[in-house]
C-alpha positions in Angstrom: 0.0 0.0 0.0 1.4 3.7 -0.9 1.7 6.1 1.5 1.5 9.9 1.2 5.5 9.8 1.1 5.3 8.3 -2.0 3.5 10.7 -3.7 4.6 14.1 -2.2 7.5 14.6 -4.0 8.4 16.2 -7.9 9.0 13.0 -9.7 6.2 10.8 -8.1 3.3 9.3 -10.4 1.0 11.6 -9.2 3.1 14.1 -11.3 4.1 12.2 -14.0 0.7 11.2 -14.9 0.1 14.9 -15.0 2.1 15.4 -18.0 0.5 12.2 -19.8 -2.6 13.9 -21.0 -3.6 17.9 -21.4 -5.1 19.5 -18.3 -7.0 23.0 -19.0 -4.8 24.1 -15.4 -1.6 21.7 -15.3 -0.1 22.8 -12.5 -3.3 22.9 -9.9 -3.5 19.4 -11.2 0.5 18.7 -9.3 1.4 18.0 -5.7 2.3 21.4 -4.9 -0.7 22.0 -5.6 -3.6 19.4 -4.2 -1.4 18.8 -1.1 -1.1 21.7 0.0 -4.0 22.5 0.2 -5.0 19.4 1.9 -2.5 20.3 4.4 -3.6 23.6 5.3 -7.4 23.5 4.4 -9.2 19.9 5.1 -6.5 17.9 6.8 -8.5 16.0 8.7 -10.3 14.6 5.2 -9.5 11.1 4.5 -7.6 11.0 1.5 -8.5 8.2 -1.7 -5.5 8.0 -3.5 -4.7 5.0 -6.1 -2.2 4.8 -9.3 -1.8 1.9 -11.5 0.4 1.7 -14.6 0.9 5.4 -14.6 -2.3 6.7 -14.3 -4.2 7.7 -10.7 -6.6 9.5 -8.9 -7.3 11.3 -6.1 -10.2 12.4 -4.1 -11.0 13.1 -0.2 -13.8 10.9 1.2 -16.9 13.3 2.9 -18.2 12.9 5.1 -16.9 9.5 5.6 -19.4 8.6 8.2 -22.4 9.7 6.5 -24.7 7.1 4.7 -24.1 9.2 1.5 -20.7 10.5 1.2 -18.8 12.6 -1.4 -16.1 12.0 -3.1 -14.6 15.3 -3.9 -11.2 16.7 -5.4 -8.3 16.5 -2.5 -8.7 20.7 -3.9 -12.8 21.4 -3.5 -12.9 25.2 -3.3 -11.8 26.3 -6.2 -11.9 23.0 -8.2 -9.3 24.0 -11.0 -7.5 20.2 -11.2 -8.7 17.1 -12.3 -8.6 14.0 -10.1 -8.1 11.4 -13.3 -5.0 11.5 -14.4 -3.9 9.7 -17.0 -5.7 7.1 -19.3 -7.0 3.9 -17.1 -8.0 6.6 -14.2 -12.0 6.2 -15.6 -11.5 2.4 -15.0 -9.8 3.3 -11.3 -12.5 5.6 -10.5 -15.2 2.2 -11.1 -13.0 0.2 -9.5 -12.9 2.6 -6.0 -16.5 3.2 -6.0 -17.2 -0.7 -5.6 -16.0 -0.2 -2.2 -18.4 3.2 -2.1 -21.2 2.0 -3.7 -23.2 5.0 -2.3 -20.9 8.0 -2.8 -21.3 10.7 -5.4 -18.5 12.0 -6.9 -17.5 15.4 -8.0 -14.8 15.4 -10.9 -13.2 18.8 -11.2 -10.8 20.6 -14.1 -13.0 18.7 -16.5 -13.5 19.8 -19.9 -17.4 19.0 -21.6 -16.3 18.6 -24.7 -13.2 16.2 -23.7 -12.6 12.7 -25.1 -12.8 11.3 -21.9 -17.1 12.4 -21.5 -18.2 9.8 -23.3 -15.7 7.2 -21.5 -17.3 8.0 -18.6 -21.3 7.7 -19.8 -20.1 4.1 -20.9 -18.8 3.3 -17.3 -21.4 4.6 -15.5 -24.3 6.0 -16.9 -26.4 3.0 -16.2 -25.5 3.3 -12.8 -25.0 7.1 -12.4 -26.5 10.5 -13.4 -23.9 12.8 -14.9 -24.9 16.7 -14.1 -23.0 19.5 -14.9 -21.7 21.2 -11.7 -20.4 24.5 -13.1 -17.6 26.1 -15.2 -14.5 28.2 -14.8 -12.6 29.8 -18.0 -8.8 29.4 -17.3 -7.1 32.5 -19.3 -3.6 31.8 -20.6 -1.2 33.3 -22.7 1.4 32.1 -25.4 5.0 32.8 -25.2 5.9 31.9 -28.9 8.2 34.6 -30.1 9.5 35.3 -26.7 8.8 38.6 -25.0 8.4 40.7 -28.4 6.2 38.3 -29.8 4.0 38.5 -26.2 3.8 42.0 -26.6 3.1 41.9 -30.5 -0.1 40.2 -29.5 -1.3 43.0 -27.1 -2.8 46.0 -27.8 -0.9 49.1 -29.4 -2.7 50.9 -26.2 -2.0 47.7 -23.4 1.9 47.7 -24.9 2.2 51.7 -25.0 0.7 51.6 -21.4 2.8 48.9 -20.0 6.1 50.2 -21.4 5.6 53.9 -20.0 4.6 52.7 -16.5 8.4 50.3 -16.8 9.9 53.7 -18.1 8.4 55.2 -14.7 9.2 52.5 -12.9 12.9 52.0 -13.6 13.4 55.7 -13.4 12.2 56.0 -9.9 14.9 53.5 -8.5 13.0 50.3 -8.5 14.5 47.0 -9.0 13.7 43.6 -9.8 15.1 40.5 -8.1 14.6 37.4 -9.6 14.3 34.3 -6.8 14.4 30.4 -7.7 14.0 28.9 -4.2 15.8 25.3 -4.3 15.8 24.6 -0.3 13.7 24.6 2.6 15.6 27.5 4.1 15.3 30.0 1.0 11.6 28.8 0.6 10.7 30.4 4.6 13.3 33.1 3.7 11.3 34.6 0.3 8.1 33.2 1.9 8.8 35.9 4.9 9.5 38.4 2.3 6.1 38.0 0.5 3.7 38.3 3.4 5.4 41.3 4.8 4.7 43.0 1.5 1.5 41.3 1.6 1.2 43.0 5.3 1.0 46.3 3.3 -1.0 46.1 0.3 -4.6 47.1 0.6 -5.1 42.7 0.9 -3.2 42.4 3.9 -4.6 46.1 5.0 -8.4 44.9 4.8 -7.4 41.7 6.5 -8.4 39.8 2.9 -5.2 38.6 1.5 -2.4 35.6 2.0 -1.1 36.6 5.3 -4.7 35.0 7.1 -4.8 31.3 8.3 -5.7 28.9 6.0 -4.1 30.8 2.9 -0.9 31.8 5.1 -0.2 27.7 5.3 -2.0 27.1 1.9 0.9 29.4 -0.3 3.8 28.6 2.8 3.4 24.5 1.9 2.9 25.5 -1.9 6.2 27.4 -1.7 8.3 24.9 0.3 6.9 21.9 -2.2 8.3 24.0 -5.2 11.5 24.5 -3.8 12.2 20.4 -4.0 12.1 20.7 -8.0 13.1 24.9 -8.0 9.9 24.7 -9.7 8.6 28.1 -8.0 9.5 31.9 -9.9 9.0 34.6 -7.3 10.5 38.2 -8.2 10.7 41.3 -6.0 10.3 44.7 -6.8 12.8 46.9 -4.3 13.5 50.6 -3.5 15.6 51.7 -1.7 16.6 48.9 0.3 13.0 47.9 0.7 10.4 45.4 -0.9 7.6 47.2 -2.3 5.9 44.6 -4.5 6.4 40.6 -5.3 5.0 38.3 -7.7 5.4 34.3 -7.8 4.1 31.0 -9.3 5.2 27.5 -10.9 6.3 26.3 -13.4 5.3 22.7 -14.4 5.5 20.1 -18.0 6.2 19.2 -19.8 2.8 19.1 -20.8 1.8 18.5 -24.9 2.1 22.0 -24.9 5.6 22.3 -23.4 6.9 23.9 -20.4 3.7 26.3 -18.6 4.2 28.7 -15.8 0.7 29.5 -13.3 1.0 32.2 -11.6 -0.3 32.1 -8.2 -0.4 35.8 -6.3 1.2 39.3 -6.8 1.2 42.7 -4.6 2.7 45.1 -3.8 2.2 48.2 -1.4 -0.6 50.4 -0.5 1.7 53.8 -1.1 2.6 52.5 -4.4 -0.9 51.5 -5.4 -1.3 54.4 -8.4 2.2 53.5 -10.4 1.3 50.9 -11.9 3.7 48.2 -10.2 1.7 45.2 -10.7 1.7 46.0 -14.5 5.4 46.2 -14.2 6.0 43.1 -12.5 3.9 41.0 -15.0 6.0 42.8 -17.3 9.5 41.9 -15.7 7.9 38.1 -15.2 6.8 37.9 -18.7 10.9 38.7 -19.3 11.5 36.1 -17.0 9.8 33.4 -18.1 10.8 34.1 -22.3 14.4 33.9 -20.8 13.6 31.1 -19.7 12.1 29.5 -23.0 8.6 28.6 -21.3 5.9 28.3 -23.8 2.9 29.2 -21.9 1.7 31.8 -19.2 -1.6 30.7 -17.0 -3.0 33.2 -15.1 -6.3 31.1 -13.3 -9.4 32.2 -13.5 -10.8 34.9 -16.4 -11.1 38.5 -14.3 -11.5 41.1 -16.3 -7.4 43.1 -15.3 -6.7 39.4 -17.4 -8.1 40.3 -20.5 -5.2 42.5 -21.5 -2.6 39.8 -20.8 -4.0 36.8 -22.1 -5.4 35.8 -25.3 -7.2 32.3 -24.8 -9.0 30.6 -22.5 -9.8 26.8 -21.4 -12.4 25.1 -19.5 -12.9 24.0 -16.5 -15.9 22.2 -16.1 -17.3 20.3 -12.5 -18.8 16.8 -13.1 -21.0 15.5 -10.2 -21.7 11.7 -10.7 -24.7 11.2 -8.5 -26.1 7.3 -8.0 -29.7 6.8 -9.5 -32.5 6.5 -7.4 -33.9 2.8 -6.8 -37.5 2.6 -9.1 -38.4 -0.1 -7.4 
């Protein structure tokens, strides 16, 4: 029997079946990802975890005394992964719900119009009812072409406005560090770093943001996971001496698509609020990342500040399996 061990770590076959098939959001699909927030939000969940031949699942069982319990993604708030992972996982999810016959199932990071839909009427729609549970739009951004071919599919007015507010920017002092945590130490070092700028942004000033309990653990465990791979890209913006602004996610592949970076949070500041830094750090990220040679830039869920950095958008669709009633 597995233990947790053998899954929390870069190389496991959690991961690896990650990269087998294409994920609308690959990297909330990870590890870093689903455990963490196991660990800081629903810990006391029992966790249903099962690979085979490279392919697995995973779900939380809830309640698990109840007469009709849930199985739900380990990550149930947001729902942007998907618990099957690679290409027997349909035939692993029959196989676990012969031991919880009366469960109903919620399948997350989903796509409608997937291949794998009509897999799953053919295993269960005798036995199951297959609603539709709701949809999120992912927006994400290519890469190709590096950072001049980014900015060649932007707006005349989004590239003019970006590239004045950097002009701004760099001619005020700022600076922009560029941090790769690779041990447990640097992870709590830039993790400090981040909530006390967090501390000061009008988040962490109307007691909303990432420095409150479960979200402080939640990004803390995502941060120290990354640093096993160096997975995680966190950047600063300084003046002066001081950090004003940050910005950080993870990279993860390679997917069909090649290497993808999700970013997870930025800030910065309440007294620099009408500059323009968050533009400016996407910005110097964006540089980053085309350094780097990544091919794609997730940003999460569609908000409307998104529009002007992205230019697609995948689907994220919840699945609830639900038994069907007894007629008799």
């Amino acid at each position: 029997m597995a233990s947790l061990l053998d899954f929390d770590h870069p190389d496991s076959v959690w991961n690896r079946a990650v990269d087998i098939m294409t994920h609308g959001d690959p990297f909330c699909c990870r590890t870093e990802w689903q455990l963490s927030f196991h660990e800081a939000f629903t810990p006391n969940r029992d966790l249903c975890i099962a690979a085979h031949e490279g392919s697995l699942i995973s779900f939380v069982l809830h309640p698990k005394t109840s007469a009709r319990p849930w199985l739900k993604p380990v990550e149930s708030n947001w729902q942007f992964g998907c618990p099957l992972l690679g290409p027997n996982s349909v035939q692993m999810l029959a196989k676990l719900l012969e031991s919880h016959a009366k469960a109903s199932v919620i399948l997350s990071g989903m796509d409608t119009e997937s291949p794998i839909v009509p897999i799953l009427i053919k295993a269960f729609g005798a036995r199951y009812d297959l609603l539709h549970n709701g949809r999120t739009m992912a927006c994400r951004a290519s890469l190709d072409g590096g950072l001049d071919g980014y900015l060649s599919r932007r707006s005349a007015k989004t590239r003019r406005g970006v590239r004045n507010a950097a002009r701004k920017i760099h001619g005020r002092g700022v600076t922009f560090e560029r941090h790769q945590p690779t041990t447990q130490a640097e992870a709590s070092a830039v993790y400090a770093r981040i909530v006390a700028v967090e501390d000061r942004s009008w988040k962490g000033l109307g007691n909303c943001g990432m420095t409150k309990p479960p979200s402080l653990q939640f990004y803390s465990a995502m941060l120290r996971r990354m640093a096993v791979s160096g997975c995680g890209r966190v950047m600063f913006a300084c003046h002066d001496g001081n950090d004003i602004g940050f910005i950080f996610g993870g990279l993860c592949g390679p997917e069909p698509q090649g290497n993808v970076y999700r970013g997870q949070q930025f800030s910065f500041t309440e007294d620099w609020r009408t500059a323009s830094l968050g533009n400016v750090l996407q910005l110097e990220q964006l540089r980053w990342l085309c350094d780097e040679g990544v091919s794609r830039y997730d940003m999460g869920p569609a908000m409307d500040y998104k529009h002007h950095w992205t230019e697609s958008q995948a689907r994220l669709d919840s699945i609830v399996l639900r038994p069907k009633q007894s007629t008799k």
